[in-house]
C-alpha positions as CSV (number, residue, x, y, z in Angstrom):
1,X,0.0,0.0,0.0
2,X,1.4,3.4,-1.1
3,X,2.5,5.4,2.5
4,X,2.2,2.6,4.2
5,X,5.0,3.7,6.3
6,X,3.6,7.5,6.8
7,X,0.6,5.6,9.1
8,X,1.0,4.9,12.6
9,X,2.5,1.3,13.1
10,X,3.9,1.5,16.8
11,X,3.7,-2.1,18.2
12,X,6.2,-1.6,20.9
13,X,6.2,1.3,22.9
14,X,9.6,3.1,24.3
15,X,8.8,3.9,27.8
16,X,11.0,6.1,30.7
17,X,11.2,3.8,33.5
18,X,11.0,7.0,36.5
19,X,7.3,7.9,34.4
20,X,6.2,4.4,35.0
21,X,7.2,4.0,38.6
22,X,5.6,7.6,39.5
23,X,2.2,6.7,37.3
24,X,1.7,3.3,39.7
25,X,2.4,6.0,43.0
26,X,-0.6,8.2,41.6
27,X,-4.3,7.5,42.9
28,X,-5.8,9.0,39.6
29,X,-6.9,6.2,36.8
30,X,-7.7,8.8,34.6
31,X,-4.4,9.3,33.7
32,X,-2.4,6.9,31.4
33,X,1.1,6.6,30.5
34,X,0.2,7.5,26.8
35,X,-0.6,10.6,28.3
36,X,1.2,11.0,31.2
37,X,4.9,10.7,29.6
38,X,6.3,13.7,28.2
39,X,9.5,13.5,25.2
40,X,11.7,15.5,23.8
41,X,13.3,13.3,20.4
42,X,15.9,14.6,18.0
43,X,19.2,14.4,16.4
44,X,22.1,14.5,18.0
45,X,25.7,13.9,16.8
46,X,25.6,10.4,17.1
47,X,21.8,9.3,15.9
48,X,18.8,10.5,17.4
49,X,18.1,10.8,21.4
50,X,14.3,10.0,23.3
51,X,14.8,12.5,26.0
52,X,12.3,12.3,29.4
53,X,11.5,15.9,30.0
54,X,9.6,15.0,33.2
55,X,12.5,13.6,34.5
56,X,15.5,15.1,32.6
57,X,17.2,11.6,31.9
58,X,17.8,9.8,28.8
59,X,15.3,7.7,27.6
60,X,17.2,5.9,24.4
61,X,20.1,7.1,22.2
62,X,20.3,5.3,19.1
63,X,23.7,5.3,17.7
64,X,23.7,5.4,13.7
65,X,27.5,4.3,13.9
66,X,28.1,7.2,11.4
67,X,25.4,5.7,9.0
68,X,23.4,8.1,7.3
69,X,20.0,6.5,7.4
70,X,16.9,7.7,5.1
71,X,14.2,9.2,6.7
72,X,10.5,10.4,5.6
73,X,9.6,13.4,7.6
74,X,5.8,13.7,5.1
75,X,2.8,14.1,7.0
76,X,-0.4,12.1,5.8
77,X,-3.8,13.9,6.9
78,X,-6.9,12.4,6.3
79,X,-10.5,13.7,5.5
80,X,-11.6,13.5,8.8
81,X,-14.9,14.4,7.8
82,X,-16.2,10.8,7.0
């Protein structure tokens, strides 16, 4: 299917372990992690960095090992009308 990779095909989360230990402390169940977590991702000089900004602390730094890998940065927006 044409775009297939511009659609939203998570099937395994990257979490910051200090966000799910607070969640569990909180008494609330309307919040979720989905919502709850708050990142900061970019480049950096070695690949691309998931940064916690609750917590200040690394989340995952993928190193590209100097590859320069392809990327699709295209936005796919739907009629949302039907």
């Amino acid at each position: 299917m044409e775009h297939e990779n511009l659609k939203y095909s998570i099937n395994s989360h990257i979490v910051c372990n200090e966000c799910i230990k607070e969640l569990s402390t909180l008494s609330s169940s309307d919040i979720n992690l989905k919502n709850f977590v708050k990142f900061e991702v970019g480049f950096t000089s070695l690949g691309i960095q998931i940064w916690c900004i609750r917590h200040s602390i690394n989340v995952c730094h993928i190193d590209f090992d100097g590859n320069q890998l392809s990327a699709d940065f295209r936005c796919l927006e739907f009629d949302k009308s039907n």
